[in-house]
C-alpha positions in Angstrom: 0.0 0.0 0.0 1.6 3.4 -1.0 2.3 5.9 1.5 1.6 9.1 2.1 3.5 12.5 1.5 2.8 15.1 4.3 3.9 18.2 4.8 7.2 17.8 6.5 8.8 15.4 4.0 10.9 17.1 1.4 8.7 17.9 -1.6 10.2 17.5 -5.5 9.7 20.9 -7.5 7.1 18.9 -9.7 5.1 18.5 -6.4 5.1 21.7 -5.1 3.9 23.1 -8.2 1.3 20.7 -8.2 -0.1 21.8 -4.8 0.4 25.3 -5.5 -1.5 24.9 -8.2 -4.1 22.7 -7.2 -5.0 24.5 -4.5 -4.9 27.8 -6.3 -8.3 26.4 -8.5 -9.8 24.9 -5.0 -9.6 28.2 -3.5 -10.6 30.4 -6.9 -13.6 28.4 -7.3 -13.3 29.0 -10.6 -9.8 30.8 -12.2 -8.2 31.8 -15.5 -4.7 30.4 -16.0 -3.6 33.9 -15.7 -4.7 34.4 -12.1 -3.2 31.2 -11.8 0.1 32.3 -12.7 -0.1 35.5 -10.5 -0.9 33.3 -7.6 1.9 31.1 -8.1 4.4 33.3 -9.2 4.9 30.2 -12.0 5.0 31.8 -15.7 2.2 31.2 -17.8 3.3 28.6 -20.0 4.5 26.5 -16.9 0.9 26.8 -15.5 -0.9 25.6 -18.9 2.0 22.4 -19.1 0.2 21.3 -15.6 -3.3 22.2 -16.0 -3.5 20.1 -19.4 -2.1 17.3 -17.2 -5.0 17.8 -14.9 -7.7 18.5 -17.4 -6.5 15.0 -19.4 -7.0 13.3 -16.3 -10.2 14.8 -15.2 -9.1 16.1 -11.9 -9.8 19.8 -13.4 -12.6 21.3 -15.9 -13.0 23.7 -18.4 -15.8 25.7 -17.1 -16.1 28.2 -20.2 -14.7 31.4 -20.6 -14.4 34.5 -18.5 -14.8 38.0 -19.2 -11.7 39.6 -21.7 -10.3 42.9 -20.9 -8.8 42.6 -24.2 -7.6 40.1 -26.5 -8.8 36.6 -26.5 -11.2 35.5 -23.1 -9.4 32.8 -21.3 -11.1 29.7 -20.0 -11.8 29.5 -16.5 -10.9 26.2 -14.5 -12.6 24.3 -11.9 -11.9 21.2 -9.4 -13.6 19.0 -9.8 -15.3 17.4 -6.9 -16.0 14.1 -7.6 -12.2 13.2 -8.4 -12.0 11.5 -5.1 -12.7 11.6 -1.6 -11.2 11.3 2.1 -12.0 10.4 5.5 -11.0 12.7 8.9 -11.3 10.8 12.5 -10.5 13.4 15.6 -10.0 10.5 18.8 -11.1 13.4 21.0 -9.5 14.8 24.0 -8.4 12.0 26.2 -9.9 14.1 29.1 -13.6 11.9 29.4 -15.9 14.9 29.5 -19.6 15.2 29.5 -19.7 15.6 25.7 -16.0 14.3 24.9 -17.0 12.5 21.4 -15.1 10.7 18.2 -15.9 12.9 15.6 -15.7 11.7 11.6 -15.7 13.7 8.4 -15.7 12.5 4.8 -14.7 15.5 2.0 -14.3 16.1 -1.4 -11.6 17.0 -3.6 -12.7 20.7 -3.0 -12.6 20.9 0.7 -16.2 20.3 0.8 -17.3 18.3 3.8 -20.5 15.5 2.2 -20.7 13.8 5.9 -20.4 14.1 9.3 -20.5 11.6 12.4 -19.9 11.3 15.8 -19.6 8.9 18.9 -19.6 10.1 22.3 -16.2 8.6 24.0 -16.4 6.2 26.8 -13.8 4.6 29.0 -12.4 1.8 26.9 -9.4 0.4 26.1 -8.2 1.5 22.9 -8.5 -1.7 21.0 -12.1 -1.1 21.7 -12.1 2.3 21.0 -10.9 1.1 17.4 -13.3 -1.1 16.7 -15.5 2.3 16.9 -13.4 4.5 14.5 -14.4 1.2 12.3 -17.8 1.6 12.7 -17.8 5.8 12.4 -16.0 5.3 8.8 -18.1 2.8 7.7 -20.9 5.4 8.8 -19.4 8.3 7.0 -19.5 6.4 3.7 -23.0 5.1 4.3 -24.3 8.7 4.4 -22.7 10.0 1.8 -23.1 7.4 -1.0 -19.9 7.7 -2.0 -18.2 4.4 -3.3 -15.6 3.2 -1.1 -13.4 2.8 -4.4 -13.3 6.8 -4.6 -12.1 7.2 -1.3 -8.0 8.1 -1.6 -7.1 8.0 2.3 -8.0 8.6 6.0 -6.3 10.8 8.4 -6.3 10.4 11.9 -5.7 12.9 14.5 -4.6 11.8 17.9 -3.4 13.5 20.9 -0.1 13.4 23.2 3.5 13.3 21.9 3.9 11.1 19.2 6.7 8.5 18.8 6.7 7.7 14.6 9.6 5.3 15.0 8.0 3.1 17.4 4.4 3.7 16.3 3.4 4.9 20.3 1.8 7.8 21.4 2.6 9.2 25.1 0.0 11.0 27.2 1.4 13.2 30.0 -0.4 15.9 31.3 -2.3 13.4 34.5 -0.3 10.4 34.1 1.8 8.9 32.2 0.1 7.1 29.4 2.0 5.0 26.6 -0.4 3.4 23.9 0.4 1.6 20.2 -1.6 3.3 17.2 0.0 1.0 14.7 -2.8 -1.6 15.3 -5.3 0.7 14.6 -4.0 2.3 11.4 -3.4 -1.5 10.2 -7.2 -2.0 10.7 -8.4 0.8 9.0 -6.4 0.2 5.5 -7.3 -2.9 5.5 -10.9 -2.7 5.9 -11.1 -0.2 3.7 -8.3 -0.7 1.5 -6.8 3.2 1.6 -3.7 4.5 3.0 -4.1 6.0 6.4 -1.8 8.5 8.4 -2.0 9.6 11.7 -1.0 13.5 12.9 -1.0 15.3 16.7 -4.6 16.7 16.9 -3.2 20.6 17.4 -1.6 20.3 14.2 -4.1 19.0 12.4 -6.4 21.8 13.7 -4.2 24.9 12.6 -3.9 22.8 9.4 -7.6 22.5 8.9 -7.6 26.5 10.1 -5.6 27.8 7.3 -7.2 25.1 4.6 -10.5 25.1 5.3 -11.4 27.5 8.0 -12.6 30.8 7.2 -11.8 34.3 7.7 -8.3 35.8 9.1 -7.2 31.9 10.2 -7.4 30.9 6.5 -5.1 33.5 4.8 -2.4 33.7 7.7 0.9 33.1 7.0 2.0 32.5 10.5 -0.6 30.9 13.0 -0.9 29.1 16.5 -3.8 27.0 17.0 -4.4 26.2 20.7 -6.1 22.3 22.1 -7.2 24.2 25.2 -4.1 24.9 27.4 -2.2 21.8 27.0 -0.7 21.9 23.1 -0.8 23.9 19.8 -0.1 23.6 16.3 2.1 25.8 14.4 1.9 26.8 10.8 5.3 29.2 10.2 5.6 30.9 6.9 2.7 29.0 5.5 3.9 25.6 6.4 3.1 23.3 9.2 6.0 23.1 11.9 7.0 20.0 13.1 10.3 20.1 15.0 13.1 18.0 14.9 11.2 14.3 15.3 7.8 15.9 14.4 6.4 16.3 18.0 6.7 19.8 18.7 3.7 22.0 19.9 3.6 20.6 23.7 2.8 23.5 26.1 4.0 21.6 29.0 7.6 20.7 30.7 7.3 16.5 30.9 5.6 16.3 34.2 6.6 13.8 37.6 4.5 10.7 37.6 4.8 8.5 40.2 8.4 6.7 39.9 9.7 10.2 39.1 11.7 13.0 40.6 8.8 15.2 41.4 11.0 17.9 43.1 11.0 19.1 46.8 7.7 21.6 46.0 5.3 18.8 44.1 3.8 21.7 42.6 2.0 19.3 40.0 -0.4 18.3 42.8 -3.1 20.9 42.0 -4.8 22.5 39.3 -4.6 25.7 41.0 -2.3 28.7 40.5 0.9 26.0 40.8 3.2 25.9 38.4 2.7 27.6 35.3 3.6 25.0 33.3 1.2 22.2 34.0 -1.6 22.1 31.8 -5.3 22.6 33.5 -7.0 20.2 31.7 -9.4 20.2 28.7 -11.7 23.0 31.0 -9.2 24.9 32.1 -9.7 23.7 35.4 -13.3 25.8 35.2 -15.7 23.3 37.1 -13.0 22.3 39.7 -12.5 25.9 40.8 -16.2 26.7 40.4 -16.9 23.5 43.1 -13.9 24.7 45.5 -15.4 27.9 45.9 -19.3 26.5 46.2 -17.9 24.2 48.8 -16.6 27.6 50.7 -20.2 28.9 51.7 -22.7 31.4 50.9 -25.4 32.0 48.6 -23.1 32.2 45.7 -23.3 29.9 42.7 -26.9 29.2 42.7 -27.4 29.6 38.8 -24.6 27.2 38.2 -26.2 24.8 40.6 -29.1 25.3 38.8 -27.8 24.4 35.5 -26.5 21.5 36.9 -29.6 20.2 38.3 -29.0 20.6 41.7 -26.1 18.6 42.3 -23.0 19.8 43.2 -21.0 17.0 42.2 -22.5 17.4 38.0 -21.2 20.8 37.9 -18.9 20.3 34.3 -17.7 22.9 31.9 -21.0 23.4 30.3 -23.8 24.3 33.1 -20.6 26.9 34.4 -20.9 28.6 30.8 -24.5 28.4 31.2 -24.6 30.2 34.8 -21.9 33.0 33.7 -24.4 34.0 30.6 -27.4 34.2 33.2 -25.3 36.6 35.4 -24.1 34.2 37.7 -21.1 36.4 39.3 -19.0 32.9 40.4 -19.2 31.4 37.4 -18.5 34.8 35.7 -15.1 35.0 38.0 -14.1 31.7 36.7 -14.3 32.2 33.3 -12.2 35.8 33.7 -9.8 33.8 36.0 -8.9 31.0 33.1 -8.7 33.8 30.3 -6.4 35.6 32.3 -4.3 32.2 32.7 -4.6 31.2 29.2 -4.0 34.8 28.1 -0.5 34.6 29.6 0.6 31.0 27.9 -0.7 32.8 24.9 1.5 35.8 25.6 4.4 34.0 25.7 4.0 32.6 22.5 2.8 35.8 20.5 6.2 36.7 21.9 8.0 33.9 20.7 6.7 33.7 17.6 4.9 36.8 16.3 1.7 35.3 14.1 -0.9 37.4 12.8 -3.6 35.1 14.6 -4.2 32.6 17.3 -7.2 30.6 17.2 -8.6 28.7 20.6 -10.2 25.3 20.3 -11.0 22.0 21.4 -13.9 23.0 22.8 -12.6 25.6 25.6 -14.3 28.2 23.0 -17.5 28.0 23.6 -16.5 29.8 27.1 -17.8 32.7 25.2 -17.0 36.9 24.8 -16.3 36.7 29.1 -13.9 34.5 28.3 -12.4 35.6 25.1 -12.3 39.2 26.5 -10.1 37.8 29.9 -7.6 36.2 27.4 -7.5 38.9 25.1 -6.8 41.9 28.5 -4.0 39.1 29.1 -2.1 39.0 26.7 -1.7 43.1 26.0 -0.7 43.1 29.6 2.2 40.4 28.8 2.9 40.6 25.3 4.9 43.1 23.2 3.4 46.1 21.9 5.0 45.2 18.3 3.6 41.6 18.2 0.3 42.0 19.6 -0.7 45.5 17.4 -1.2 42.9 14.4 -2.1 39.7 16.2 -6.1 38.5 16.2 -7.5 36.0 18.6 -10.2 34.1 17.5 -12.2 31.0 17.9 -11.9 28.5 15.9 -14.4 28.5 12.3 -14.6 24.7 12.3 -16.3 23.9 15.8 -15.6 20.4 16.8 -14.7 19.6 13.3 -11.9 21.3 12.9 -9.1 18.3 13.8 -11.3 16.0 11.5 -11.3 18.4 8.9 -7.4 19.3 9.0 -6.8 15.5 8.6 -9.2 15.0 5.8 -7.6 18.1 4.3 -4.1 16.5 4.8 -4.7 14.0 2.6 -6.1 15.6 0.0 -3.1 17.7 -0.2 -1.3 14.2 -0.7 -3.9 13.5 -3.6 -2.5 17.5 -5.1 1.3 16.8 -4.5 0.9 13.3 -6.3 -1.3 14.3 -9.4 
């Protein structure tokens, strides 16, 4: 079974024209050669050599002709769709939350997303979480009718640091967690018969940002996706950055597990205001702080109790967000209190590496403008005035998509560099 080309391999000049190209008609819609060329900065005749190559073998069509400003009208060009298909899997957070879920996508050629699935995570071993992601592909391509023949490859996005030698992944933010994906990526390509890769889930996400996403995320050069507090994906002068073995983008010094020299102060013990470094969690810590200071007293906190039906011990990300839009004072302290946090990590890395936007997923979005405006008072406190007078901080466009849809997109851009 072939393999895949991503990103960080070294491209031949044939295939970066191809995806330079390629993508240049998926994001016109429909284009002249001419724009083509301006684009690309490839000369005109270089442009038509490839797009005849593409038009023979039906990957691109002649649409019809454009408006002339003079002179002959040129032809306008057009993916098309059809040419083939590919399959996105986001394994979720490995925090089990509330609405932690498996989430699938099948796209197009275009970019264009023809299904969507999901399956709400449960504690399982991950053979048996596998025999799920089976299941949610062979869901995806019973919705969209598409014949499994046209399908040209599955990404998978998964989080943790990622060992591609040994084919492990390593999970270390609560305890250290060591798991083989190999199985799993065996099972899919052969059940399906397509070539499947596997990527860290931030990277996926900025990739999916700047491919598919819309608005400032999709036309910046330099961008940091954020997983919540504990990772991020970094696309550097258009390109997704890997680092030396292809695992950069962790957030957080390799934590004491028990076994380990935790250090005279332990200060991983607590999600509180302990070290810096340690990640939160998927929440941001929000419903464990929100309990700590219930458990204190008072009439305080009676919206978010409310939310969660009364009981204390249900209090989760989501009935906090619903308090703090009601009013709720304690759950609006909370969210202020982890956009001030995550406006500082986020600081630092405006600092250290000056994009024009950072984008917040993995669900910690849906916080809301309380939140958003914390993080964004944050970071001009800590931040340079030079790097944060150009720098946006958004949301992410793609919702809980957005890691599926980055790995579907990844292997089109396989399908582009190979055509």
């Amino acid at each position: 079974m072939k393999n895949f080309i991503v990103k960080e391999d070294r491209l031949s000049e044939k295939e970066r024209r191809n995806l330079s190209i390629l993508d240049a008609i998926r994001r016109g819609g429909e284009i002249s050669r001419a724009e083509i060329s301006k684009l690309t900065d490839l000369n005109i005749v270089t442009v038509s050599n490839y797009v005849s190559k593409y038009v023979k073998n039906k990957m691109v069509f002649e649409t019809g002709l454009d408006i002339s400003t003079g002179g002959r009208r040129p032809e306008l060009l057009k993916l098309n769709r059809q040419y083939g298909y590919s399959v996105g899997i986001d394994l979720g957070s490995p925090h089990l939350t509330i609405d932690a879920a498996l989430v699938g996508v099948l796209m197009d050629t275009s970019g264009k997303v023809v299904a969507t699935d999901k399956i709400m995570k449960e504690k399982e071993s991950f053979e048996k979480m596998t025999e799920r992601i089976l299941d949610l592909v062979d869901n995806l391509i019973s919705k969209s009718g598409v014949p499994a023949s046209d399908i040209k490859g599955a990404g998978v996005g998964i989080w943790g640091v990622i060992d591609r030698y040994r084919g492990m992944v390593r999970y270390a933010i609560e305890e250290e967690q060591i798991v083989s994906y190999t199985a799993m990526l065996e099972q899919i390509e052969n059940r399906f018969n397509i070539p499947t890769l596997i990527e860290h889930d931030a990277t996926l996400a900025a990739f999916g940002e700047r491919w598919s996403g819309i608005g400032a995320g999709s036309t910046a050069e330099n961008l940091i996706f954020l997983c919540s507090d504990s990772s991020c994906g970094l696309v550097i002068r258009g390109d997704l950055y890997y680092g030396a073995t292809k695992s950069a983008g962790e957030l957080n010094i390799n934590p004491p597990y028990p076994g380990k020299e935790a250090g005279p102060d332990n200060c991983w013990a607590s999600y509180d205001y302990g070290c810096c470094l340690r990640s939160r969690g998927i929440d941001l810590g929000i419903p464990g702080r929100v309990k700590a200071r219930l458990a204190e007293g008072g009439s305080e906190g009676s919206l978010i109790l409310e939310a969660a039906g009364g009981d204390q011990d249900k209090i989760d990300f989501n009935a906090v967000i619903e308090a703090a839009e009601k009013g709720d004072e304690t759950a609006k302290k909370a969210l202020e209190d982890a956009g001030d946090y995550l406006g500082t990590k986020i600081a630092f890395l405006i600092n250290l590496f000056n994009p024009e936007v950072v984008v917040i997923g993995r669900g910690i979005e849906k916080a809301g403008d309380i939140f958003f405006s914390s993080v964004r008072r944050s970071v001009r406190r800590w931040a340079y005035e030079e790097s944060v007078k150009v720098v946006k901080i958004l949301p992410t466009s793609l919702g809980e998509q957005v890691v599926a849809i980055g790995a579907a997109g990844l292997v089109i851009q396989d399908v582009f560099a190979k055509a």
